[in-house]
C-alpha positions as CSV (number, residue, x, y, z in Angstrom):
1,X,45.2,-82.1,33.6
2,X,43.8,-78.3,33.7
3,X,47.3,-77.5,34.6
4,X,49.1,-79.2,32.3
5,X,51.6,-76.9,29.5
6,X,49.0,-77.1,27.0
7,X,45.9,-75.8,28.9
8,X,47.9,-73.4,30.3
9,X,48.9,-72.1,26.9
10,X,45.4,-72.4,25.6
11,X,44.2,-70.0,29.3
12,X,47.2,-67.7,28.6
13,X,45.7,-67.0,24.7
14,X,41.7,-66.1,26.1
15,X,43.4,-63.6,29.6
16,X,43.6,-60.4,27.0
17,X,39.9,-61.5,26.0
18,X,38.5,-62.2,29.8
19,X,40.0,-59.2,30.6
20,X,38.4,-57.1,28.2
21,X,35.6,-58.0,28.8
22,X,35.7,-57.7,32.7
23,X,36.8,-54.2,31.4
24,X,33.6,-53.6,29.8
25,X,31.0,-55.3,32.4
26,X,33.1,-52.6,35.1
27,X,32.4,-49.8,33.6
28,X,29.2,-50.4,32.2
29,X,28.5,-50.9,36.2
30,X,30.1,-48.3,36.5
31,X,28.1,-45.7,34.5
32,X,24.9,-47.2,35.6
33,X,25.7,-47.0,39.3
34,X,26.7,-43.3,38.8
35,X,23.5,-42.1,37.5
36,X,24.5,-41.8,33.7
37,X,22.0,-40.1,31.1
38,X,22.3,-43.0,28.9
39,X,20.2,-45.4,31.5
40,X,17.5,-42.5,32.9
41,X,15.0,-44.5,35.2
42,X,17.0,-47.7,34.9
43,X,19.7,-47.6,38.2
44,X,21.1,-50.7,40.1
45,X,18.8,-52.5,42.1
46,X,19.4,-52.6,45.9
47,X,19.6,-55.9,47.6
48,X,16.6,-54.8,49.7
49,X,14.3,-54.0,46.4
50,X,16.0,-57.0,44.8
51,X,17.5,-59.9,47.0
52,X,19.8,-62.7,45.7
53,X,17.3,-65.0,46.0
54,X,15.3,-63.3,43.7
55,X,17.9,-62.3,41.1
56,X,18.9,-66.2,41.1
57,X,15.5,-67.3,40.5
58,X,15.1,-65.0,37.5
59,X,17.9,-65.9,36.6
60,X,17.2,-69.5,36.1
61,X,13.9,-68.8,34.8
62,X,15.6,-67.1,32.0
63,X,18.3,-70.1,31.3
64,X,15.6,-72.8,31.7
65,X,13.2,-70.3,29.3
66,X,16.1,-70.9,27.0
67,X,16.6,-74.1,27.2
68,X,13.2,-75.2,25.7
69,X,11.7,-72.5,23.9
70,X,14.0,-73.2,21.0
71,X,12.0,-76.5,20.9
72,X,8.4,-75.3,21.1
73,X,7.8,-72.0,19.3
74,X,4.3,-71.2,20.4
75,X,2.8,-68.5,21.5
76,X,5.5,-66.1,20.6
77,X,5.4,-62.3,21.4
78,X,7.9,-59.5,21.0
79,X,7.8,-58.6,25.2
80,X,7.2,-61.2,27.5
81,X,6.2,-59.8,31.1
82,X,6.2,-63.1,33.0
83,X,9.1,-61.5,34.9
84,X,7.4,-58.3,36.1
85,X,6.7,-58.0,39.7
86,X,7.2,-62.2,39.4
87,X,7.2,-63.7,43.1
88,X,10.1,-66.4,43.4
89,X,8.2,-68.9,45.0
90,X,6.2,-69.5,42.4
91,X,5.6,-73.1,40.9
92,X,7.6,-71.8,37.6
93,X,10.2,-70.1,39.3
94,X,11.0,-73.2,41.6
95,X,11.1,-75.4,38.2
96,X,13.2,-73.9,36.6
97,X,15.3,-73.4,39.7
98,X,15.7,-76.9,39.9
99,X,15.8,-77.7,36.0
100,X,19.1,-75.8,36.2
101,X,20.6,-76.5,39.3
102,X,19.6,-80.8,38.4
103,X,21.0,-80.3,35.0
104,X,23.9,-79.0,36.2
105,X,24.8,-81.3,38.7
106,X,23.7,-84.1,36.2
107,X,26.5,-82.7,33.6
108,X,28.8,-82.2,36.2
109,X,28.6,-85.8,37.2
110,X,28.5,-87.0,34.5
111,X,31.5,-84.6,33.0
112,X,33.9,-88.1,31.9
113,X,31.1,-89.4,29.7
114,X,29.2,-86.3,28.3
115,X,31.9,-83.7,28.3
116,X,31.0,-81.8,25.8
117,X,27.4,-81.9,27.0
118,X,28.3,-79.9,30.2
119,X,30.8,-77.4,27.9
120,X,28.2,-76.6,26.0
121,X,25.9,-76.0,28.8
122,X,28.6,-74.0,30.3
123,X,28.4,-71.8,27.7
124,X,24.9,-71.7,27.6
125,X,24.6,-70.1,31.2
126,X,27.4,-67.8,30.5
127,X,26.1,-66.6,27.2
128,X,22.9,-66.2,28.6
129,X,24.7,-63.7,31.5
130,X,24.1,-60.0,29.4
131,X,19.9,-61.1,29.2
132,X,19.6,-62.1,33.0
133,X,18.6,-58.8,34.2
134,X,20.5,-59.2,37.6
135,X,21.2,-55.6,38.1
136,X,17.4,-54.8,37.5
137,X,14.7,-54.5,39.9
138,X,12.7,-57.5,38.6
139,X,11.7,-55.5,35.4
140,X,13.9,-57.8,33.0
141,X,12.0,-59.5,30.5
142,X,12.4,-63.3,28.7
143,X,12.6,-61.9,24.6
144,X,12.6,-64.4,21.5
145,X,15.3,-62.2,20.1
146,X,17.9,-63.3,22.7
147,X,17.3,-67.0,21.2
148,X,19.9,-66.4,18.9
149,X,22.4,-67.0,21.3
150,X,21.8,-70.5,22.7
151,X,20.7,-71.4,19.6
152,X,24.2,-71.5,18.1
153,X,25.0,-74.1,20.8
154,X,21.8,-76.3,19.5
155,X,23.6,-75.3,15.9
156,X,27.0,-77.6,17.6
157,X,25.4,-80.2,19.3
158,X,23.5,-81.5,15.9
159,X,26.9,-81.3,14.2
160,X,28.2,-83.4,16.2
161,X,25.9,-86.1,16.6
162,X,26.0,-86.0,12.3
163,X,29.6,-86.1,12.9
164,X,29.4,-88.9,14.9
165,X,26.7,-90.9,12.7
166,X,28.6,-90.2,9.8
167,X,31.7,-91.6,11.3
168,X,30.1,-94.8,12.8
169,X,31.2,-97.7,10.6
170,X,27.6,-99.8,10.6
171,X,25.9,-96.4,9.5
172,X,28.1,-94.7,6.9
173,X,27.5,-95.3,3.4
C-alpha cells in the first residue's frame, strides 16, 4: 500500500521539497554551530548542558502546550518562561510527556479507523519542529504567536466533520 505506483508518484513529487528543506535546517545548523554573528550568545547546546532527555521533555511540553491552549485562552502573555531552567521531572513535564507519547500510540492504533486523526497529528508534531527549542540550552520559550500553526490543523478537522454532517443523509437539509 505505501509502495504501491501511486504513493510512490505522490513521494517522488514532495523529494525536491524534503530536500530543500533538509537544505535549510543543515545550514542553518551549520551557521549556528560555527559561531555566526547572526545568533551572538545563542550556540548549540551540548548534550552535557542539555541531555536528550531534557530536549524531549520540552519538547513535548511544547506539542501538548499546543494541543490545548487553542481551546482555553486564559491567561495569555507575549513570553512565557515556564521553560527556563524547567526540571524534567516535573509533574507538567511528565504529563505532557505522556499526553503525547499516549496520543500517539492511541492514533497509531487506531490509524484504520481515525486516519486522518493521526495525519493531522502527524503534522501537528512536525509543524510544531522550528518552535521546539532542541538546539537551545533550555532557554526556548511556549509563545501564543506560534499558535498559528496548529491552529490551521483545528481549521481542517472542523471542515471535515461539517463535511461529514452535511453529507450524512438523516442530517442534511
Amino acid at each position: 500500500r505505501w509502495c504501491s505506483h501511486p504513493v510512490r508518484l505522490v513521494w517522488l513529487e514532495k523529494a525536491p521539497f524534503l530536500l530543500m528543506a533538509l537544505g535549510i535546517v543543515l545550514v542553518t545548523l551549520w551557521a549556528r554551530a560555527g559561531g555566526s554573528s547572526m545568533w551572538i550568545g545563542s550556540r548549540l547546546a551540548t548534550f552535557e548542558e542539555f541531555p536528550p532527555v531534557a530536549r524531549m521533555s520540552q519538547a513535548c511540553y511544547i506539542w501538548a502546550y499546543y494541543l490545548w491552549k487553542p481551546w482555553v485562552p486564559t491567561h495569555l502573555s507575549p513570553v512565557y518562561v515556564t521553560l527556563f531552567g524547567f526540571k524534567p521531572a516535573d509533574w507538567v513535564f511528565v504529563w505532557s510527556a505522556v499526553s503525547v507519547m499516549g496520543l500517539t500510540a492511541l492514533l497509531v492504533w487506531k490509524r484504520r479507523q481515525w486516519s486522518l486523526a493521526l495525519a493531522l497529528w502527524l503534522c501537528h508534531l512536525v509543524l510544531l519542529v522550528p518552535v521546539l527549542g532542541l538546539t537551545e540550552p533550555q532557554n526556548s520559550c511556549a509563545n501564543d504567536r506560534y499558535s498559528y500553526l496548529p491552529g490551521i490543523l483545528w481549521s481542517v478537522l472542523m471542515a471535515y466533520g461539517l463535511l461529514k454532517l452535511w453529507t450524512h443523509p438523516k442530517i442534511r437539509i
